[in-house]
N, C-alpha and C positions, 0 to 999 in steps of 0.2 A: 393578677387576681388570685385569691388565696382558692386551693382547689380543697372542701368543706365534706369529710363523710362523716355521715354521723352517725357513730357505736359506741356500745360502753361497755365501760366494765366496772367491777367492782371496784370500789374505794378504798383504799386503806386509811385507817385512820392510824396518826403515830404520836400518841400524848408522852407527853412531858419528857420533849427532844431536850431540850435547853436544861444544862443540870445549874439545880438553881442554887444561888449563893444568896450570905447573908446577908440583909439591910439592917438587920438589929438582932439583939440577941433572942428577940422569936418571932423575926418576921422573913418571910423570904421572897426572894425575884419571882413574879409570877409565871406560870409557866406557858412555854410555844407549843403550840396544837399545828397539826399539817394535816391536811387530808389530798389524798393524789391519785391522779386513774389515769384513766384516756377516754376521750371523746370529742366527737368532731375531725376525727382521723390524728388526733392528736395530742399529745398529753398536757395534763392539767399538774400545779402543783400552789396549794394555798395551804402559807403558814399564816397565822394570827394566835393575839393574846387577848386577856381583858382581865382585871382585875373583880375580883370575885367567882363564881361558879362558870363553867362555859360546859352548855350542853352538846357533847360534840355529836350525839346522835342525832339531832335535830337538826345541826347544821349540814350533817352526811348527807341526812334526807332531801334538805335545801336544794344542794347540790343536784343531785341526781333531778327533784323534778324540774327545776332550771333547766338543765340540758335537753331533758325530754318534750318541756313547754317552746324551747326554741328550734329544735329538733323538728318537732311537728308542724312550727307555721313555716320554717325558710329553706329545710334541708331542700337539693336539688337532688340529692341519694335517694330518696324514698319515694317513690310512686305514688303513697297516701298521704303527704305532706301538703300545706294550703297551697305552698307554692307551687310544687311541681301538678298538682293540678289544675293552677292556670296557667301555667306555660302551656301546658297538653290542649285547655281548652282553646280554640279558635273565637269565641263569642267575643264580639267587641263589645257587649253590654254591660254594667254597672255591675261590680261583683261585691259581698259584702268580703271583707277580709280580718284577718285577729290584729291587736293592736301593735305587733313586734312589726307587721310589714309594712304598718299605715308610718309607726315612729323611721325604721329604718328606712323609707322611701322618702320622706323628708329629709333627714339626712342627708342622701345622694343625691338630690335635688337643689341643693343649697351648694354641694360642691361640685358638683357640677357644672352648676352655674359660675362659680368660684376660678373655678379652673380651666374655663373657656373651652368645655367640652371633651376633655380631656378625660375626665374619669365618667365613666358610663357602666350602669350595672344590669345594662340589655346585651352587651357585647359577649355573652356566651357562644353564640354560633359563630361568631370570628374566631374565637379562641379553639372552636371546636374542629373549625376549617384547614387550619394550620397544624393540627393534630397533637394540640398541647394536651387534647380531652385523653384520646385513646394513645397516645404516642405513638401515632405514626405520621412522623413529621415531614409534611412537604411545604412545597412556596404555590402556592396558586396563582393560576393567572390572572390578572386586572380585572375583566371579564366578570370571573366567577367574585372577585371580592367585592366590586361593584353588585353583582347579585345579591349577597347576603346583607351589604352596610343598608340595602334597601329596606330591610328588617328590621334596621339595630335603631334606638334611639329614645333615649328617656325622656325627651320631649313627645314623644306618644304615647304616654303615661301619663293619667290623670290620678288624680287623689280629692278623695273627699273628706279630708280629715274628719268635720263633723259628723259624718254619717258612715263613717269609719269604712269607705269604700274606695274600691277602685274599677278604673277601665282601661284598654287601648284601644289605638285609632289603627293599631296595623294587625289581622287576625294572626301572625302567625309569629311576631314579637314574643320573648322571652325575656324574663328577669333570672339572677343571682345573685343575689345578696350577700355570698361569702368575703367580698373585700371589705365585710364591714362585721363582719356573722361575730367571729372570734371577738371583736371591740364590746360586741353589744354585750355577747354572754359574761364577759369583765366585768363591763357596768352591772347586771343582772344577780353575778355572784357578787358584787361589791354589796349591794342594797340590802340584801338579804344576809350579809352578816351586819352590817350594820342595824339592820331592823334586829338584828339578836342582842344587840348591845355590844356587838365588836367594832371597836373603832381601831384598831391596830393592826394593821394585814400586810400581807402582800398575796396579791390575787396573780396567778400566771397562766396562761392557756396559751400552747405554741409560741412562746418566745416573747407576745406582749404580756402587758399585765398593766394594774392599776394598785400606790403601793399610798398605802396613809398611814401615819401617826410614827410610830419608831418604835424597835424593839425592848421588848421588857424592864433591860436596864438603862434604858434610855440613850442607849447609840441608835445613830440614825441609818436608814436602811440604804444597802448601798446596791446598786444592780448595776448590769454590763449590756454596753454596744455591742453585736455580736457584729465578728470580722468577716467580713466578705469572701471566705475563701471555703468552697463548695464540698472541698474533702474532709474540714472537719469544724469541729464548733470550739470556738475559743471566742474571747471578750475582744473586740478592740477596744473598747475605754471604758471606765469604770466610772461610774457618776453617784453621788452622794445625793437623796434625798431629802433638799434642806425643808422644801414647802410640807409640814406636818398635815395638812387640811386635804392633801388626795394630789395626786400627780399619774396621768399616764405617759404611758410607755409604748409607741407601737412603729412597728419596722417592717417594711417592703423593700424586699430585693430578689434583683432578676439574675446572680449567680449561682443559683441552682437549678432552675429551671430554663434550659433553653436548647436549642439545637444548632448544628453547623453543616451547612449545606455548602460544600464547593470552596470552602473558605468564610464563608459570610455567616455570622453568627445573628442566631433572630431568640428575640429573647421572650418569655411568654406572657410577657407586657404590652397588650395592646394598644393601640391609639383608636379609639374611636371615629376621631376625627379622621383617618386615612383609615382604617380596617387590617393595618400591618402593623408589625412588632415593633416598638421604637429603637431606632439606632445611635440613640445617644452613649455616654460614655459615665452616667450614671448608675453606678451598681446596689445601692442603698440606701434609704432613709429612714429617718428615726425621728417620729416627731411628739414631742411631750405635749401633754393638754390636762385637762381635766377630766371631759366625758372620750373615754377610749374609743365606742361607737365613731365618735368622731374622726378622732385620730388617725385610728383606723383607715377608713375612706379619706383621709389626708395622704398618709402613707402613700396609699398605691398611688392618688392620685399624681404626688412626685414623682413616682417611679413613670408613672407614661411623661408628665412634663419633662423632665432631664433637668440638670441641674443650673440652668442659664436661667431658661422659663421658670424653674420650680422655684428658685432665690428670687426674682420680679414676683410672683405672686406669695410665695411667704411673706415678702415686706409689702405687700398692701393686704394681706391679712393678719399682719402679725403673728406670725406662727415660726413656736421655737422650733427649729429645725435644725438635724444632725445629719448632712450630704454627705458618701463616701463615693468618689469618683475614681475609675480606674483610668491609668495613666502607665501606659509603657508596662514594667511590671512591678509598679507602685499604684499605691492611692492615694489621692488628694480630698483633704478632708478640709469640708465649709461650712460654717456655723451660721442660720440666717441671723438676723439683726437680734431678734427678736429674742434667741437665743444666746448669744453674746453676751446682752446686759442680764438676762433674768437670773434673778436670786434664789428663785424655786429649787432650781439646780447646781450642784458644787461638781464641777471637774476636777478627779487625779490627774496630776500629772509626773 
C-alpha cells in the first residue's frame, strides 16, 4: 500500500520545452507545455500539447485545486480531512460522504471481490502493527494479529452510492485509500486537461501515469518499467505507446519498502486475508488499463497475490499485466495473456 502525505508546493510551469521545427515554410510543430511540483508526498510531472492557444495558467490552477479537492476528502495526513475523520469517529451510523470516496470505495470493492480478498483498503492497522507506519519494525505475535484482523475488513463497509453515503458494522474499523489515491488523482488531472481541449498528454504522479494521443510531431509516446532494484531508479523496459485513445500505467513493488528480522525478510505488502506481509518471491507489477484509479488498486492487489495467484486471476480478468519476480540474483519477468497479445502496447527489445 502506497504510504500518501499530502503537500504542495508551487508549480513550475516550463513552455515551449520542445524547440519547434518546420512543417512548412510558415507553419511550425506545436509546442510541449510541462507543469511540475510535489504533492501527495510526491512528485508530479505533466507534459501536454494542443493545437491552437493552451492557457497554461488555467491549467496550473486545475492542477493545484485537483490536489487540494482530493487532499481534503481521502488524505489519512490531515486531521481535517472527510476521511480521517471517519476513521476517528466510532459511529456505526450512516455518514454522508464527498463523491471521490463513495467512487473510490467502489473501486476496491469490485477488486476486492476480484481478488479473493486479497486487496483490502481497511488493512491500515495491520500495516501499522508491523511498524511499516512509524518504522519501527517488529513481527507480532499471532495473538495480537488475530486482535487487530478482528478490525480489518471491507465487507464491514457499506455504501450507498445513491445517497452518496456510508457506514460500518465494526466502531473502530478504518479506511485508506492511498493504494488507489495517486490512480485516481491521474484520472482527475486527465479530465481536466482534456475538459481544456488537451487531448495530448502525459500525466505522471510517483511513477504512474496516464499517457493519450502522441507527441507534437507525431512520434508516439514512449515510458519505462521501473527496475526492481531499491538503490536506485533506472527503466527495466521501455514500452511504446501505440493505443492513441488513453493507456494507463501503474506499478506496486515491495523492494523498497520492507524489513529483515533475523534473516527473514517481511515486506510492507500485506495480506488481509492472514494479517502478515506476504512471502512470495513477487517483487513488481505493472499493470496497463485505461481508468488508472483502477489499475492502481490492481497493482497492489498483485503485489499481495504473488505472481502464481496474480497470473490465475489476471487471466480471468483479463488484465494486461507486467510480473518481475525475484529469483536467486536475477529476475524473472512474466507477461499475463492479456498482455502478450494486446496491441495497445509495443515492447523494445
Amino acid at each position: 500500500m502506497r504510504q500518501l502525505s499530502f503537500t504542495y508546493r508551487s508549480i513550475t510551469l516550463l513552455g515551449a520545452a520542445l524547440v519547434a521545427t518546420l512543417l512548412t515554410a510558415c507553419e511550425r510543430t506545436p509546442e510541449l507545455y510541462k507543469a511540475q511540483g510535489e504533492a501527495q508526498g510526491t512528485s508530479y510531472h505533466i507534459t501536454y500539447w494542443r493545437d491552437g492557444d493552451v492557457d497554461e495558467q488555467a491549467i496550473a490552477a486545475d492542477v493545484i485545486t485537483t490536489f487540494k479537492q482530493i487532499d481534503k476528502a481521502i488524505s489519512t495526513y490531515r486531521d481535517d480531512s472527510w476521511l480521517a475523520e471517519f476513521n476517528h469517529n466510532h459511529s456505526t451510523d450512516w455518514q454522508q460522504a464527498p463523491p471521490e470516496v463513495i467512487e473510490l470505495l467502489g473501486i476496491a470493492a469490485t477488486v476486492h471481490q476480484q481478488s479473493n480478498g486479497c486487496y483490502d483498503p481497511t488493512i491500515a492497522p495491520l500495516f501499522s502493527l508491523w511498524g511499516f507506519h512509524d518504522h519501527n519494525f517488529h513481527v507480532p505475535n499471532a495473538d495480537v494479529i488475530a486482535t487487530i484482523l478482528a478490525h480489518v475488513g471491507l465487507e464491514h463497509v457499506q455504501v450507498d452510492a445513491e445517497h452518496q453515503r456510508i457506514r460500518k458494522d465494526l466502531p473502530e474499523l478504518s479506511i485508506d485509500l492511498s493504494s488507489l489515491g495517486e490512480g485516481y488523482t491521474i484520472r482527475r488531472l486527465s479530465e481536466q486537461l482534456e475538459a481544456r481541449g488537451v487531448t495530448d498528454y502525459l500525466v505522471e504522479l510517483g511513477g504512474d501515469m496516464k499517457v493519450r494521443g502522441h507527441k507534437p510531431g507525431g512520434e508516439k509516446w514512449r515510458v519505462g518499467i521501473e527496475s526492481p532494484v531499491p538503490d536506485r531508479i533506472e527503466a527495466q523496459k521501455i514500452v511504446t505507446i501505440e493505443d492513441e485513445s488513453g493507456v494507463s500505467l501503474n506499478t506496486s513493488g515491495s523492494y523498497r519498502r520492507y524489513f529483515d528480522d533475523n534473516g527473514n525478510i517481511y515486506s510492507h505488502i500485506i495480506d488481509a486475508r492472514t494479517g502478515r506481509p506476504t512471502t512470495h518471491t513477487l517483487v513488481s507489477a505493472s499493470v496497463f488499463g485505461v481508468d488508472p484509479a483502477v489499475s492502481d488498486a490492481w497493482a497492489t492487489a498483485m503485489l499481495c497475490l504473488g505472481e502464481q495467484e496474480g497470473l490465475k486471476v489476471a487471466r480471468a480478468q483479463q488484465l494486461p499485466i507486467y510480473f518481475i519476480e525475484k529469483q536467486d540474483d536475477d529476475f524473472k519477468i512474466t507477461l499475463s495473456p492479456a498482455l502478450e497479445t494486446s496491441t495497445r502496447i509495443g515492447f523494445e527489445h
